[in-house]
C-alpha positions as CSV (number, residue, x, y, z in Angstrom):
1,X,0.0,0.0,0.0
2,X,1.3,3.7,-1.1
3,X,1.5,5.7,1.7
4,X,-0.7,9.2,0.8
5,X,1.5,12.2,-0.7
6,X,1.2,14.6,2.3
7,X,3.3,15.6,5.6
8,X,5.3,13.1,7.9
9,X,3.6,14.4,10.4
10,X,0.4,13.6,8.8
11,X,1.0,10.3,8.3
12,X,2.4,9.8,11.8
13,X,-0.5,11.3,12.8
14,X,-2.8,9.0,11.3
15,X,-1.7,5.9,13.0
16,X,-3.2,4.1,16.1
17,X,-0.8,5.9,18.4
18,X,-2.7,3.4,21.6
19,X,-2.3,0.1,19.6
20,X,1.5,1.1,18.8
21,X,2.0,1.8,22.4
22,X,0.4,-1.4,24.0
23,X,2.5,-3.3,21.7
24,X,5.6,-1.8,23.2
25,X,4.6,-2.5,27.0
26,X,3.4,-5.9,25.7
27,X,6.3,-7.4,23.1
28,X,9.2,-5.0,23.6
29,X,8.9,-3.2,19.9
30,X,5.8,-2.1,17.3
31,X,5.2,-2.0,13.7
32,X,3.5,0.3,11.4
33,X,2.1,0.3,8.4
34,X,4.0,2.0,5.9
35,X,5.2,5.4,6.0
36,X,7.5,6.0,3.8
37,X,5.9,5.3,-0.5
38,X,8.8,3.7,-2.6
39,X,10.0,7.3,-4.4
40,X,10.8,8.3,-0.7
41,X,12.6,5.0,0.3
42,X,14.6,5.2,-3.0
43,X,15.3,9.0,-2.7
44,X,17.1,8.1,0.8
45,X,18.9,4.9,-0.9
46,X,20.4,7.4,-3.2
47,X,22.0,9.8,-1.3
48,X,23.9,6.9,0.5
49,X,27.1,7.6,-2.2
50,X,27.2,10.8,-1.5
51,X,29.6,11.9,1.2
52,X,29.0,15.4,1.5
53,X,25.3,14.2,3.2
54,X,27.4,12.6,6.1
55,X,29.4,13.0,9.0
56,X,31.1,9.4,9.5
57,X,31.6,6.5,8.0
58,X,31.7,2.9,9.5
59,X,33.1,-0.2,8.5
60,X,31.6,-2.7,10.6
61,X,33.9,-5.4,10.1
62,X,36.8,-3.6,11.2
63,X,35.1,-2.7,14.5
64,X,33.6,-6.4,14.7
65,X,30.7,-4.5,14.7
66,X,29.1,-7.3,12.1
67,X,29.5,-7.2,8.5
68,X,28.4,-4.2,6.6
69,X,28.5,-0.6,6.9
70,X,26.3,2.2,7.6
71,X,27.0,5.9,7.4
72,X,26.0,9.4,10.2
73,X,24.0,11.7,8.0
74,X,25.5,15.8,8.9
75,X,24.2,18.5,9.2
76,X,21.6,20.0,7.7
77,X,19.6,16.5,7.8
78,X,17.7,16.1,4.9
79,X,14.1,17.4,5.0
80,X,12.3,13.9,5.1
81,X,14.7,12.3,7.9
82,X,14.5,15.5,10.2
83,X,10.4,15.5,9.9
84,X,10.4,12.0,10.6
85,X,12.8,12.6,13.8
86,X,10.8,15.7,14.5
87,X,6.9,14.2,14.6
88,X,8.0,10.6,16.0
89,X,9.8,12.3,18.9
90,X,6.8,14.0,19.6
91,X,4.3,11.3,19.7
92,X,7.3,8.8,21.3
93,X,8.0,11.2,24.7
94,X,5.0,10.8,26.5
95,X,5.7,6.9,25.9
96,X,8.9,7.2,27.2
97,X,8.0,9.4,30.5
98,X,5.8,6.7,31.4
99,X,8.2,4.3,30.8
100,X,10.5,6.4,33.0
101,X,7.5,6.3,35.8
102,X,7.5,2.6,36.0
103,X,10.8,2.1,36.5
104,X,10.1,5.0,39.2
105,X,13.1,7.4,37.2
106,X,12.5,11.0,38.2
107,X,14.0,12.3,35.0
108,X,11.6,13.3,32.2
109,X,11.4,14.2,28.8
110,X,10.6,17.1,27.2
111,X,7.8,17.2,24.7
112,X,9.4,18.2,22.1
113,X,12.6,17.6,19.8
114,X,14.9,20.6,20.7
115,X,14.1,20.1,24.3
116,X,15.8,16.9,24.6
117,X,18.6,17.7,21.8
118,X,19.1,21.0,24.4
119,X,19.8,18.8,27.0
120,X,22.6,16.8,24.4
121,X,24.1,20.0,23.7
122,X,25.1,21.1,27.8
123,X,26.6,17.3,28.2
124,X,28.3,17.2,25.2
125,X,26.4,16.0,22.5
126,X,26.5,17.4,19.7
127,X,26.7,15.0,16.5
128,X,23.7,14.1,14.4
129,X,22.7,10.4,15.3
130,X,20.3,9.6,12.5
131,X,22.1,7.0,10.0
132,X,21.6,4.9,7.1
133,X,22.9,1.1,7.0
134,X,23.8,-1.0,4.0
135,X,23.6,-4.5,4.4
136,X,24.7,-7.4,0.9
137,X,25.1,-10.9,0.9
138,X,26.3,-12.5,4.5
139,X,26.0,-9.2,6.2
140,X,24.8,-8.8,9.5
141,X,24.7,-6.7,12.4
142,X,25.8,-7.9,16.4
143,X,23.2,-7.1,18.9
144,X,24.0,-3.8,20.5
145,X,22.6,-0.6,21.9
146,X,22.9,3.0,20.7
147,X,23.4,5.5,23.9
148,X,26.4,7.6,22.8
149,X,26.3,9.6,25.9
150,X,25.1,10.6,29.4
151,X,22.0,11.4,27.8
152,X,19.6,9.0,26.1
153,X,15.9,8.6,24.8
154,X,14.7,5.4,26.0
155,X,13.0,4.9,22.3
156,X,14.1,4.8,18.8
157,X,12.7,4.1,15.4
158,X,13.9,2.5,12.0
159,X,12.5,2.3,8.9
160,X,13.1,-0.5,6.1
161,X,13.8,1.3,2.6
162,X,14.1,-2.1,0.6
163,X,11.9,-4.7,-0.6
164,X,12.8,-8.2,1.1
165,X,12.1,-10.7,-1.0
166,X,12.8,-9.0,-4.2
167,X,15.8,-6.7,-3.1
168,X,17.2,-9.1,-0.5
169,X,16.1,-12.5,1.7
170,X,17.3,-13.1,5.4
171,X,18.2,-9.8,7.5
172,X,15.4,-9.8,10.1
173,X,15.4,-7.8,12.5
174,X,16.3,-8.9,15.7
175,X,15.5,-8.1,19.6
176,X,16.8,-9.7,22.6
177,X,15.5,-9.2,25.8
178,X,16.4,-10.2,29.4
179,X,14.6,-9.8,32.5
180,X,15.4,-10.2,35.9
181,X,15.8,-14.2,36.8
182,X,14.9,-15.3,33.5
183,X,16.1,-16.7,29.9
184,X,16.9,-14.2,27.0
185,X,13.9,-13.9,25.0
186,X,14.7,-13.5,21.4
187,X,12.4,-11.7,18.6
188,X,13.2,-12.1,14.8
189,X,10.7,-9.3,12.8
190,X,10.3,-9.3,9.1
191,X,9.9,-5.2,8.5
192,X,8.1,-3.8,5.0
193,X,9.4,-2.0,3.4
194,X,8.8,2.0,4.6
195,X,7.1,0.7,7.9
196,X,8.4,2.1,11.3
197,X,9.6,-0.5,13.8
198,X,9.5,1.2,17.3
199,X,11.9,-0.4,19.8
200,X,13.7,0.2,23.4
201,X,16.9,1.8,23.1
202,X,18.6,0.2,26.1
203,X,15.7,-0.9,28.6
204,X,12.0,-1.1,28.8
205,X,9.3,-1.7,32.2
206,X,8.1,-5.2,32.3
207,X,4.9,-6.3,34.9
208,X,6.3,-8.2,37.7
209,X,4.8,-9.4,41.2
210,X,5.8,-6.2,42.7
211,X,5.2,-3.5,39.8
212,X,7.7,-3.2,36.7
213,X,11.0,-4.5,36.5
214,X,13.5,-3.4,34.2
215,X,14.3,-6.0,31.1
216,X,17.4,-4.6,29.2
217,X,17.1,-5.2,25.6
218,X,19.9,-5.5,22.3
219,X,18.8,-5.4,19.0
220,X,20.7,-6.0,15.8
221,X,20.1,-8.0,11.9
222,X,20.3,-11.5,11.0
223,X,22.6,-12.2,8.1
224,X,21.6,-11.9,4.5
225,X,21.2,-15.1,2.7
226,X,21.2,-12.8,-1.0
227,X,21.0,-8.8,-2.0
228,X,21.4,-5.8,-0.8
229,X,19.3,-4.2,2.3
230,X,19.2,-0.2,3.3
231,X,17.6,0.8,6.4
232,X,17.5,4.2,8.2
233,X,17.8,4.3,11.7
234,X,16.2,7.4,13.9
235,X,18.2,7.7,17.0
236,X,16.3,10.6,19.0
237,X,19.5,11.5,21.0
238,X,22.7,13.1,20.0
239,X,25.9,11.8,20.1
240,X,29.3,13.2,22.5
């Protein structure tokens, strides 16, 4: 399905905002419909040559980061990316205060994107965090987290820009949770292409006999068995 030709934060707006939250307290990570039509998931594929649109490059081998590569878009981001970082933020930090409130955190987050990206600034972050990965044959990505400093949003957003099964097969993404006195629990999502996925950035509330306890969480990809995947990745924080 084509997503309509009008604002991101129209289209963000148009989507069951409850259902996408209960799915987070309830599995760890939602999924959307898409977002993003095919012009706008090609238009982002096709800047990814172009150096003068980033910051930093990274070879994920050489870090044993996985097997691929993915690249920090600079400054100015580009119109669609920024929106989309813009609108989701918005709808994602009364999520997250919540989420703070469980795991009885005092801190809060602003409502909207310069608030928190004010806070980045006075600890030392400064660096755009929104990125675009390229995955081809065999590639993969370890589980990790994205923090990048003393400051962190507790949510975070990426968006599938290829088609799997024509562009590429394999390269789920992946979710590992722990909680407390338990077994990892391990999620492997097929994503459409220009649907959100919504996940924890580092840790997320879980019920428990007394309240919420706190289950940390990794995500990453599973290898590609063929092709060639792009992805971007919406980190809401900035990086030191």
């Amino acid at each position: 399905m084509t997503p309509p030709a009008s604002s991101i934060a129209t289209r963000l707006g148009a989507l069951d905002w409850g259902e996408l939250e209960r799915s987070l307290w309830d599995r760890g990570y939602a999924t959307t419909r898409p977002i993003l039509s095919a012009r706008d998931c090609a238009d982002l594929i096709r800047l990814y040559p172009d150096p003068a649109r980033f910051r930093k490059r990274v070879d994920m081998k050489r870090h044993r980061f996985g097997e691929g590569e993915y690249r920090y878009f600079a400054r100015p981001l580009p119109r669609l990316v920024q929106d989309l970082r813009t609108h989701a933020y918005r709808r994602l930090a009364p999520i997250a205060n919540r989420f703070q409130e469980a795991l009885r955190r005092e801190l809060r987050f602003p409502p909207h994107l310069r608030g928190l990206l004010e806070r980045c600034r006075a600890a030392g972050q400064t660096r755009p965090t929104p990125l675009l990965f390229r995955y081809q044959t065999d590639g993969y990505n370890c589980l990790h987290r994205d923090l990048y400093g003393e400051v962190w949003f507790p949510l975070q957003a990426a968006i599938l820009l290829s088609r799997p099964g024509k562009d590429f097969e394999g390269g789920e993404f992946l979710l590992v949770e722990n909680r407390p006195r338990a077994q990892s629990r391990g999620s492997a999502i097929a994503l459409e292409r220009g649907a959100l996925i919504l996940f924890p950035t580092a840790e997320r509330p879980v019920r428990s006999a007394r309240g919420f306890a706190r289950a940390s969480l990794r995500h990453g990809v599973s290898p590609l068995r063929r092709g060639a995947r792009y992805t971007l990745g919406i980190i809401f924080h900035d990086a030191a």
